[in-house]
C-alpha positions as a Markdown table, in Angstrom:
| # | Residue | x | y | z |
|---|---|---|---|---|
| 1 | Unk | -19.2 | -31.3 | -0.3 |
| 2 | Unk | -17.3 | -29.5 | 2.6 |
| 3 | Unk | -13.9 | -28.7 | 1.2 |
| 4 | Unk | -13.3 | -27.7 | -2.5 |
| 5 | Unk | -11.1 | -30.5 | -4.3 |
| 6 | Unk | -11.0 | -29.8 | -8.4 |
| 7 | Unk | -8.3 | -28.1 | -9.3 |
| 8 | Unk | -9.1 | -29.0 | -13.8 |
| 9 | Unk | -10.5 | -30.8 | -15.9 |
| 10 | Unk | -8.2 | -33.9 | -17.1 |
| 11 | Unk | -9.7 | -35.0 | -20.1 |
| 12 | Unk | -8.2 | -37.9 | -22.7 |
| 13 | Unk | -8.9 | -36.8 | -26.3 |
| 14 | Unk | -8.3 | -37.0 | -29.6 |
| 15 | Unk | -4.6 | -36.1 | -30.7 |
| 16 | Unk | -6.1 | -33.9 | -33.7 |
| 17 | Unk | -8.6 | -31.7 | -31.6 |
| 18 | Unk | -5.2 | -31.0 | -29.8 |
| 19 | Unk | -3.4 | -30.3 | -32.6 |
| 20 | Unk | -6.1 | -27.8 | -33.9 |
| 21 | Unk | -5.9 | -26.1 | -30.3 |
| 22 | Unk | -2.6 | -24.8 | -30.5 |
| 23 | Unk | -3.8 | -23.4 | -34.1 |
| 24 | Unk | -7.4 | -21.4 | -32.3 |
| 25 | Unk | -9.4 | -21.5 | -29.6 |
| 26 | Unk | -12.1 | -24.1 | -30.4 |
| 27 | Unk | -15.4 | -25.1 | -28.6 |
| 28 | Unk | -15.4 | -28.5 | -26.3 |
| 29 | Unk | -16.7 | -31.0 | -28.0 |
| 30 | Unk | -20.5 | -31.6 | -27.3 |
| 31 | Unk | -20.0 | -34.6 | -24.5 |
| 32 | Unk | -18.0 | -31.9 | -22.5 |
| 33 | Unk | -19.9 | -29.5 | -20.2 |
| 34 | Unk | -17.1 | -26.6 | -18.7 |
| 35 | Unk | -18.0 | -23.5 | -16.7 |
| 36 | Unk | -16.5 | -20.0 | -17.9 |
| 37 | Unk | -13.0 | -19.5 | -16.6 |
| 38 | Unk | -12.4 | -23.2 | -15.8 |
| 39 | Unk | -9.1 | -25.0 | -16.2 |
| 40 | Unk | -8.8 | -28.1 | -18.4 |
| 41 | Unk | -5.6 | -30.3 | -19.5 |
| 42 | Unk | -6.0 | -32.2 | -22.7 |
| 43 | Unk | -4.1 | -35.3 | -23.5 |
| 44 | Unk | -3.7 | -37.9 | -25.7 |
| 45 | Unk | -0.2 | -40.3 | -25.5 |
| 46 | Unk | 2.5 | -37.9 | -25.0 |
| 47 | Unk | 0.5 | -34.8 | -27.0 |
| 48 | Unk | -1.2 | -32.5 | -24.1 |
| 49 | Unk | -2.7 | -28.7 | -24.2 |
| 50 | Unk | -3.5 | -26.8 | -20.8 |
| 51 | Unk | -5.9 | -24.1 | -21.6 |
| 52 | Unk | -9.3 | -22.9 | -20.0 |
| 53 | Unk | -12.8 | -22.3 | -20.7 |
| 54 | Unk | -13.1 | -17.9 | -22.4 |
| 55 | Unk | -15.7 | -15.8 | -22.4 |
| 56 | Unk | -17.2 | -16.9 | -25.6 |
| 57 | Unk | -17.1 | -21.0 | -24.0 |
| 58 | Unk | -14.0 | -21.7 | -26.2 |
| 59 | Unk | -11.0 | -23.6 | -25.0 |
| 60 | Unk | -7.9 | -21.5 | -25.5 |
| 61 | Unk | -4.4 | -21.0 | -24.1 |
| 62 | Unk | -3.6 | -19.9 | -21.0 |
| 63 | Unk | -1.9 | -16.8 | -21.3 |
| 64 | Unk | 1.5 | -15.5 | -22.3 |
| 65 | Unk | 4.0 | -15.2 | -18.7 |
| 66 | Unk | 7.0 | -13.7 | -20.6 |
| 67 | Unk | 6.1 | -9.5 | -19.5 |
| 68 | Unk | 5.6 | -10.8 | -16.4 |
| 69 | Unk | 8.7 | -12.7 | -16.2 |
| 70 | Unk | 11.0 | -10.0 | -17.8 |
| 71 | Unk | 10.2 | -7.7 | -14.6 |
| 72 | Unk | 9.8 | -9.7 | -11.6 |
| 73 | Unk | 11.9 | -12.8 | -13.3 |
| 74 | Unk | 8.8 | -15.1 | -11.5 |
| 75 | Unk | 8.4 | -18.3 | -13.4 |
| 76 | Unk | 5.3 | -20.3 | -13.0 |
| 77 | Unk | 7.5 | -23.7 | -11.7 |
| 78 | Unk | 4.4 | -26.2 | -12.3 |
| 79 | Unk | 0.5 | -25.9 | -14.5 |
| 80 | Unk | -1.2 | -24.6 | -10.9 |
| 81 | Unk | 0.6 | -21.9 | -10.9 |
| 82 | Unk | 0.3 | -20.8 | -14.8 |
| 83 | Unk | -3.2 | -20.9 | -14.1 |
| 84 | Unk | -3.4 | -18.9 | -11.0 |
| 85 | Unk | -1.0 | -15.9 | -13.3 |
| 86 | Unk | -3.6 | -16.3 | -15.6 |
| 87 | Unk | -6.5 | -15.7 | -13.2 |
| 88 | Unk | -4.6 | -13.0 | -11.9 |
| 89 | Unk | -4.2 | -11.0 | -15.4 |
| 90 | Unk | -7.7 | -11.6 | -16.8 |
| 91 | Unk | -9.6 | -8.3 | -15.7 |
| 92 | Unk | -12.6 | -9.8 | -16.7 |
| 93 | Unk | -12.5 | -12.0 | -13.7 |
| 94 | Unk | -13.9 | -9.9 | -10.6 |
| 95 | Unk | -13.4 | -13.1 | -8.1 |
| 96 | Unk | -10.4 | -15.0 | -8.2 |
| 97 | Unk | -10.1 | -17.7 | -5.7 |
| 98 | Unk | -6.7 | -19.7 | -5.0 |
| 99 | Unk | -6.3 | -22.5 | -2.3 |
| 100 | Unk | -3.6 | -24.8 | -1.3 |
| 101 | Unk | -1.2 | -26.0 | 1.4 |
| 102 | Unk | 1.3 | -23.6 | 2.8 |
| 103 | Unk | 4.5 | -23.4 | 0.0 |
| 104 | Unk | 2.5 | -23.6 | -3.1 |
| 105 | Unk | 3.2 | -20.0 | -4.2 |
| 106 | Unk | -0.5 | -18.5 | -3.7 |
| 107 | Unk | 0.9 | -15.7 | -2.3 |
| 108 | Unk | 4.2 | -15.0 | -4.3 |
| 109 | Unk | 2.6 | -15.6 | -7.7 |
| 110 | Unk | 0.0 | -13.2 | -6.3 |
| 111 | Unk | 1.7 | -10.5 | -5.2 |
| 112 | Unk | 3.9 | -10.5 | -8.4 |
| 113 | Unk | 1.1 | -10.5 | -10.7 |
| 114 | Unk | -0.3 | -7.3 | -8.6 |
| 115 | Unk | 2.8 | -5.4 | -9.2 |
| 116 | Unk | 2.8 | -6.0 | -12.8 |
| 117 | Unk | -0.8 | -4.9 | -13.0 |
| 118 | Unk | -0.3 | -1.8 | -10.7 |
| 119 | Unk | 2.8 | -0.9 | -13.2 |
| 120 | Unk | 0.5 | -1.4 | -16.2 |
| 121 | Unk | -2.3 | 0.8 | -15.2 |
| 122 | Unk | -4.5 | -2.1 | -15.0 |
| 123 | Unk | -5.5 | -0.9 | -11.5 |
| 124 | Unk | -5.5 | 1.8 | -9.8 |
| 125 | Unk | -4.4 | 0.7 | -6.4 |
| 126 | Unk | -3.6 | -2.7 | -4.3 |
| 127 | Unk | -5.1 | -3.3 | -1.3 |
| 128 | Unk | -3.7 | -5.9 | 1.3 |
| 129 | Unk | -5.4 | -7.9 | 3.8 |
| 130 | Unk | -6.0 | -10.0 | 6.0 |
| 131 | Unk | -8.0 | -11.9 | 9.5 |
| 132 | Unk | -6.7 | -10.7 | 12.6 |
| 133 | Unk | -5.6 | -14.1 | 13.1 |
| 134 | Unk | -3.0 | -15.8 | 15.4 |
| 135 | Unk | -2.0 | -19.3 | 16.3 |
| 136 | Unk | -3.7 | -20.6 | 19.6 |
| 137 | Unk | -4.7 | -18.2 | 22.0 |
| 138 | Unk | -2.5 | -18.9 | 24.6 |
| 139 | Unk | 0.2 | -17.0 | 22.4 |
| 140 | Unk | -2.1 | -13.8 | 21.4 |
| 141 | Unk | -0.1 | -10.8 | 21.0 |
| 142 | Unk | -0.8 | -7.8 | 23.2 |
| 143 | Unk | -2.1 | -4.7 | 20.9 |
| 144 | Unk | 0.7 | -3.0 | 18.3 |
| 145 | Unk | 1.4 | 0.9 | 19.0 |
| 146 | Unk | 0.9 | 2.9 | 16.4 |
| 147 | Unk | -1.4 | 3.9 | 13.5 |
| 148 | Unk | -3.6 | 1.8 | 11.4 |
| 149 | Unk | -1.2 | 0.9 | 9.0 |
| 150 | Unk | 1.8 | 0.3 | 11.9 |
| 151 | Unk | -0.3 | -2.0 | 14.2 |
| 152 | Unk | -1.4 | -3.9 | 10.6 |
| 153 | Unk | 1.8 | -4.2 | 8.9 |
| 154 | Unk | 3.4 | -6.9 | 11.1 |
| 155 | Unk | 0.5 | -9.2 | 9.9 |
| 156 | Unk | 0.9 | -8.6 | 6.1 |
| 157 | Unk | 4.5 | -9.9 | 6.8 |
| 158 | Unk | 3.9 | -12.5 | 4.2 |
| 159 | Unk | 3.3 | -10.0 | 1.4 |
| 160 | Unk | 5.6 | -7.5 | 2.3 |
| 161 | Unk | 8.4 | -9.7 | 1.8 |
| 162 | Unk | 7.2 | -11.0 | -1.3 |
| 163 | Unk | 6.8 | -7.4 | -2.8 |
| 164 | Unk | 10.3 | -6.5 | -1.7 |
| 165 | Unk | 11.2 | -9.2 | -4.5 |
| 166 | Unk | 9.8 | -7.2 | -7.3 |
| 167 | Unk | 10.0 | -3.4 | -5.9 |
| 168 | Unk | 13.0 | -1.1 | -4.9 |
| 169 | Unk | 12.2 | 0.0 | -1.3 |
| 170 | Unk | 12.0 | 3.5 | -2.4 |
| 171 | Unk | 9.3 | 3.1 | -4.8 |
| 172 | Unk | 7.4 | 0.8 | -2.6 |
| 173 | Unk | 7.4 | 3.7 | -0.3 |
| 174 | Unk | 6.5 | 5.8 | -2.8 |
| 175 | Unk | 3.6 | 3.6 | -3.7 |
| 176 | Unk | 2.9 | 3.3 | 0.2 |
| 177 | Unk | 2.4 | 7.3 | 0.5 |
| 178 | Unk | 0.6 | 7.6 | -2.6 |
| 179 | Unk | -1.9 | 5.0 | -1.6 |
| 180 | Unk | -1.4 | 3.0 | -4.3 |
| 181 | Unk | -0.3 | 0.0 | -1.9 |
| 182 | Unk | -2.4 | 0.2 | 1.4 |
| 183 | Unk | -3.1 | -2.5 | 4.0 |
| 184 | Unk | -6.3 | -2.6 | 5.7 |
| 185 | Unk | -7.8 | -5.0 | 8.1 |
| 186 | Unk | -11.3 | -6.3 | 7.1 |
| 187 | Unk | -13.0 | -4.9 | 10.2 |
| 188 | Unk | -12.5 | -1.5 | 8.8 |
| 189 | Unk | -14.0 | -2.1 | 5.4 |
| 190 | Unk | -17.5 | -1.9 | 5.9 |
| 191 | Unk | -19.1 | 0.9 | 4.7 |
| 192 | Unk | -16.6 | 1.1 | 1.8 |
| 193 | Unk | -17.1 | 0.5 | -1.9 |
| 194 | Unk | -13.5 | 0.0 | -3.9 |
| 195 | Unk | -13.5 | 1.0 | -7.4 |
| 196 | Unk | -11.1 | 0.3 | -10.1 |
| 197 | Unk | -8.8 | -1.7 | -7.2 |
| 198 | Unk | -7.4 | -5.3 | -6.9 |
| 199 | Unk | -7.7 | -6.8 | -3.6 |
| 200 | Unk | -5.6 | -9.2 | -2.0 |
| 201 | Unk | -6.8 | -10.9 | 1.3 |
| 202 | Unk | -5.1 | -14.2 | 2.5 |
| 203 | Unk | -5.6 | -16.5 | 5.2 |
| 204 | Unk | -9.3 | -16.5 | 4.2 |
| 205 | Unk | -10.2 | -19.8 | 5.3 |
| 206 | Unk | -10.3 | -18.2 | 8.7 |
| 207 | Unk | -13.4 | -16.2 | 7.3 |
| 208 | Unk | -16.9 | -16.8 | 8.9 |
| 209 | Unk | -19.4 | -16.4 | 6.4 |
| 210 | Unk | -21.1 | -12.7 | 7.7 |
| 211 | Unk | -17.1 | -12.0 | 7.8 |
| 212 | Unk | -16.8 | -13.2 | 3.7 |
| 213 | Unk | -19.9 | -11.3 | 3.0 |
| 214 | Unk | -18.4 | -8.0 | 4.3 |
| 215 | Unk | -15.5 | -8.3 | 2.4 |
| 216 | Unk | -16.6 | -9.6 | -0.7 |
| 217 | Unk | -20.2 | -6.7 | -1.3 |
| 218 | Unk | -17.2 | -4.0 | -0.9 |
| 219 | Unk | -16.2 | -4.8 | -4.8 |
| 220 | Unk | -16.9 | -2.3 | -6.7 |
| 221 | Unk | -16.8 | -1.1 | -10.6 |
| 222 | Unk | -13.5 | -2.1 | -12.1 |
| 223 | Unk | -12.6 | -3.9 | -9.1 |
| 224 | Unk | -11.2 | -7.6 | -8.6 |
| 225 | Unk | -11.2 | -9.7 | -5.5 |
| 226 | Unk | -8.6 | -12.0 | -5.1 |
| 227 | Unk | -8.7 | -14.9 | -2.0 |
| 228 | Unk | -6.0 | -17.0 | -0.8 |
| 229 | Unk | -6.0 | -19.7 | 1.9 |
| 230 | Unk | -6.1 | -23.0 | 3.0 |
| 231 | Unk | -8.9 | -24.7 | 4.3 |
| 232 | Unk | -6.6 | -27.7 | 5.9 |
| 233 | Unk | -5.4 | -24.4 | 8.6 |
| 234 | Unk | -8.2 | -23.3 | 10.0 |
| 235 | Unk | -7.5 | -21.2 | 13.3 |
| 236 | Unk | -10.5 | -19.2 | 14.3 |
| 237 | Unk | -13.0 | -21.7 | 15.9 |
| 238 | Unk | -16.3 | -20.9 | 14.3 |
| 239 | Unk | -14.7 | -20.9 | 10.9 |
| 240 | Unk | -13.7 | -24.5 | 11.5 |
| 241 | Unk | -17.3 | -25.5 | 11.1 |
| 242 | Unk | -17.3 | -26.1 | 7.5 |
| 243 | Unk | -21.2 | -25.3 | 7.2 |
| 244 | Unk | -20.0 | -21.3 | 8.9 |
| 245 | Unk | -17.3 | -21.0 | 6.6 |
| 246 | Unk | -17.1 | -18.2 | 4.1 |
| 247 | Unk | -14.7 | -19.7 | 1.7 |
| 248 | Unk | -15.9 | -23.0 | 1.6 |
| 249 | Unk | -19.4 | -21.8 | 1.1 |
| 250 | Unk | -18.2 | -19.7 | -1.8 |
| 251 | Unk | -16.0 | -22.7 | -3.5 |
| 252 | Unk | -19.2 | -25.0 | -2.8 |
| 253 | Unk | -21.7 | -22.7 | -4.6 |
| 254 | Unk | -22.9 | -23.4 | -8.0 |
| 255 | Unk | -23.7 | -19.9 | -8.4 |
| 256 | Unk | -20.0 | -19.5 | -7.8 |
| 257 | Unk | -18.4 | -22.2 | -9.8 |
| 258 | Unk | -20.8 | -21.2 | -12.9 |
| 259 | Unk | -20.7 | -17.6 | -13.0 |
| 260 | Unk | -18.4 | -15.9 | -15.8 |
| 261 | Unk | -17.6 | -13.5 | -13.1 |
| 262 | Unk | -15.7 | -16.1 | -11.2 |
| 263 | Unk | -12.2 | -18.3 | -11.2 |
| 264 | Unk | -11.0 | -20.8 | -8.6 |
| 265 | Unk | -8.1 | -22.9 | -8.9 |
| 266 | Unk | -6.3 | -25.4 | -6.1 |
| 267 | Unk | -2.6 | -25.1 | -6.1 |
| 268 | Unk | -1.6 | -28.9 | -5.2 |
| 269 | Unk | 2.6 | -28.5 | -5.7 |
| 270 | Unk | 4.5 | -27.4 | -2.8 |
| 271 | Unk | 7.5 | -25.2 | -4.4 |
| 272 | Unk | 8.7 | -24.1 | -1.1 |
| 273 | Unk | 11.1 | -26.4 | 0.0 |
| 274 | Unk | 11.8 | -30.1 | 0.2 |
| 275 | Unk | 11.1 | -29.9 | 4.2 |
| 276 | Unk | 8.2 | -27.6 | 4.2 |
| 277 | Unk | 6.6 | -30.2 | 1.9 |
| 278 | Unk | 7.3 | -32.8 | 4.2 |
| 279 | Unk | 5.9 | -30.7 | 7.4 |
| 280 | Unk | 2.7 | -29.9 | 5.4 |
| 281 | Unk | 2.0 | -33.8 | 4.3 |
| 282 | Unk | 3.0 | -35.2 | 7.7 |
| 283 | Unk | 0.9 | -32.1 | 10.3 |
């Protein structure tokens, strides 16, 4: 398999194992074999449950979005996305994996989710990244003046104006200068070990394996690792062979998809808008 496809489990059964669900986390029944930290919906008629797989195997609730909510006012809009929160807020999950077409809300549910754990103590810092990526060669920029964190900031666009949606400008300074935010580029990880730090990095698909590796042995004690991207944009031309590619051999892994360490979810919704639904389907 080249390209990950599950997203959850959608199982048909009975109305009364359902019911008992919403009373306690229960084990599957015997016929259904889930990995830790996997996503399942339940149905029966017009009865459903959307839970996932805990620590101790049972299926339980995903979690409660309503702290989250009160601060930022983000709403997950469809299951996907309640997953991906959930993902997000378990700190016993060190790698959380979330792929999908552009408009899902990988990176806004993200990025609000890192706030709300940066506010709760949950973490000591955030971290941004990303590839030094751009689209087609022909329209490479020259290189940015500046600093490290000037000539990187015009690539972390994409977070930056989702953070403005939950933080005042003057504390997201504040957090800038305190290092609590910071934006890195990959190439000038190695070496490092991150503790007790949540790490962002989108456009992943564009990762060559070697590249994934680097990024992925810099996690260290307390630490979560959080990748975003879409394996349908693909830019950088080695990455585009499936068998090179670092986040498809990660998805594709079985010592991935069954390790209690691990979450991956596929965000299939587009939430953006009407038209860039219709660009993403048609290109």
């Amino acid at each position: 398999m080249d390209n990950y496809t599950g997203t959850f489990s959608f199982i048909d059964i009975d109305s009364e194992y359902i019911a008992a669900l919403y009373k306690e986390p229960l084990l599957p029944p015997e016929d259904l074999v889930l990995p830790l930290n996997s996503f399942v919906v339940l149905s029966n008629g017009s009865t459903s449950f959307i839970g996932k797989v805990n620590e101790q195997g049972k299926i339980a609730p995903l979690c409660n979005t309503k702290n989250l909510e009160s601060f930022s006012g983000i709403k997950p809009r469809n299951k996907e996305q309640h997953m991906l929160l959930d993902g997000m807020l378990n700190k016993e999950i060190s790698l959380l994996i979330a792929i999908g077409k552009a408009g899902v809300g990988k990176t806004l549910i993200a990025s609000a989710a890192a706030i709300h754990l940066l506010r709760t103590s949950k973490y000591h810092r955030l971290i941004l990244t990303k590839p030094f990526t751009t689209i087609g060669k022909k329209h490479a920029i020259a290189a940015l003046p500046g600093n490290v964190k000037e000539k990187f900031e015009p690539y972390l666009i994409n977070f930056k104006s989702n953070l403005e949606l939950f933080l005042q400008k003057s504390e997201m300074l504040k957090w800038e200068e305190q290092d609590r935010i910071q934006y890195l580029p990959i190439q000038l990880m190695l070496g490092a070990s991150f503790m007790n730090t949540l790490i962002i990095a989108d456009e992943t698909q564009n990762l060559t394996i070697s590249e994934m590796k680097a990024l992925g042995t810099r996690i260290g004690e307390g630490s979560k690792l959080v990748l975003l991207g879409d394996l349908e944009q693909v830019h950088e031309a080695e990455a585009k062979d499936m068998k090179k590619n670092g986040l498809s051999r990660l998805l594709n892994d079985i010592r991935i998809i069954e390790s209690p360490l691990t979450c991956a979810i596929k965000l299939i919704k587009g939430e953006r808008s009407s038209l860039a639904n219709l660009i993403a389907d048609v290109l």
